[in-house]
C-alpha positions, 0 to 999 in steps of 0.5 A, a space after each residue: 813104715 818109716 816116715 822118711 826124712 825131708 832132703 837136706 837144702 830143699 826147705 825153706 826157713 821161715 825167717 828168709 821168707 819173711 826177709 824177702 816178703 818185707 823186701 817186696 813190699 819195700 820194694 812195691 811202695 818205693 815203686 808206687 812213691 815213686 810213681 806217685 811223685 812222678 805223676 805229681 811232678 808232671 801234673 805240676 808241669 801240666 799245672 805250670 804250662 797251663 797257667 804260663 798259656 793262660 797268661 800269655 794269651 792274657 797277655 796277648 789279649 790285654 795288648 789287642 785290646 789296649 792296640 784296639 782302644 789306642 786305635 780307636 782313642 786316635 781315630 776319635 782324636 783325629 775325627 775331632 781335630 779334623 772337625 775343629 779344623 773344618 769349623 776353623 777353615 768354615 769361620 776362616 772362609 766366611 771371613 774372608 769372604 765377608 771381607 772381601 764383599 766389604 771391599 767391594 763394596 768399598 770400591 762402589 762406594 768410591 766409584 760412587 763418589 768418583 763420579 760426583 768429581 765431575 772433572 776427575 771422572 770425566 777424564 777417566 771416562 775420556 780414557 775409558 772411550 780412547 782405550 776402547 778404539 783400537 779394539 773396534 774393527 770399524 770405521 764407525 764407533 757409537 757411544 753409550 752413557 747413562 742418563 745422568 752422564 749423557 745430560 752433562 757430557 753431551 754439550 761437550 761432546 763436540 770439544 771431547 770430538 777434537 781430542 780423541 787420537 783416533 781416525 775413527 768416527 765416533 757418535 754419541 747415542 741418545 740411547 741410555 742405559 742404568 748402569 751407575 758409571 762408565 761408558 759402552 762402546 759399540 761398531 756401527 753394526 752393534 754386533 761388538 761391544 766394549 763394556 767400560 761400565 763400572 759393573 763391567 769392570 768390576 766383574 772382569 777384575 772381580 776374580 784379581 779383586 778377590 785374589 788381592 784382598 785374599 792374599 793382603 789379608 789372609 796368606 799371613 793367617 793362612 801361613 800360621 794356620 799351616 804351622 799350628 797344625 804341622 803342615 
């Protein structure tokens, strides 16, 4: 039998063919760089915003801890600055108060020598008594001095008797105290009494002393040590 003959189109020529597999793989390893630089690019930008993250929370991080050392460099400061004021006011108030003892006891001391004036401090002690009558809800008053006051004033009491304006009866006791200067004024009843005393005195204008001496000396120092530290 004859072999018959293969219809004409239904063939297909070896060039074309080897056309089209090159075209296919052109067309595969185009596809694949492709995909290739895609995936490279997006690493890139996984790489990028990673490391834009980082630093930013770097960043972020150096700043908290730049605030935090700020804070604490400020906390420090003002813990030092609140330590020295401290010392300041302690050393301030240690003088004032040494000063004002020194006054004080400048005022003894003049007291002490006023009472070896014998004229000048008789008379004080006279205004002393006549200050104290009216204050004596009694028609009887008792007069008190210390021991030294009441050898030299008690010869002339009879002549001070005639000089007090007053309607009151006044005796003087022999009863004598230790106090250094002065005088106590008393009712017949001893239940009310008029301290003249230099001690006495001196305690009820204690607290005036203390505020003069303070406001003589140191409102001044006061007022700067306010503007040094911005108050």
């Amino acid at each position: 039998h004859a072999i018959p003959s293969r219809p004409e189109g239904r063939g297909f020529p070896r060039k074309s063919m080897n056309i089209t597999l090159e075209a296919l793989e052109q067309a595969l390893l185009q596809r694949a760089n492709d995909l290739a630089s895609e995936y490279q690019q997006r690493a890139q930008r996984s790489r990028d915003h990673l490391i834009e993250d980082e630093n930013e929370r770097l960043q972020l991080r150096e700043e908290r801890e730049i605030m935090a050392a700020k804070i604490a460099a400020e906390r420090i400061y003002r813990a030092q600055v609140q330590s020295h004021q401290l010392q300041v006011q302690k050393k301030l108030d240690q003088l004032r108060w040494q000063l004002i003892k020194n006054v004080i006891e400048e005022v003894k001391n003049e007291l002490n020598q006023l009472v070896e004036q014998e004229e000048r401090y008789q008379r004080h002690v006279f205004d002393f008594i006549q200050y104290s009558l009216p204050f004596i809800n009694d028609k009887g008053v008792i007069i008190e001095f210390n021991t030294h006051d009441y050898q030299r004033f008690a010869p002339q009491w009879p002549h001070w008797l005639q000089q007090f304006k007053t309607d009151k009866s006044l005796t003087l006791s022999e009863q004598c105290h230790p106090f250094s200067g002065g005088v106590l004024v008393y009712n017949l009843d001893r239940d009310m009494r008029i301290d003249q005393t230099f001690e006495g005195r001196l305690e009820r204008l204690a607290e005036t002393v203390y505020q003069w001496v303070a406001e003589q000396f140191f409102s001044e120092l006061s007022h700067e040590g306010d503007k040094l530290h911005a108050r």
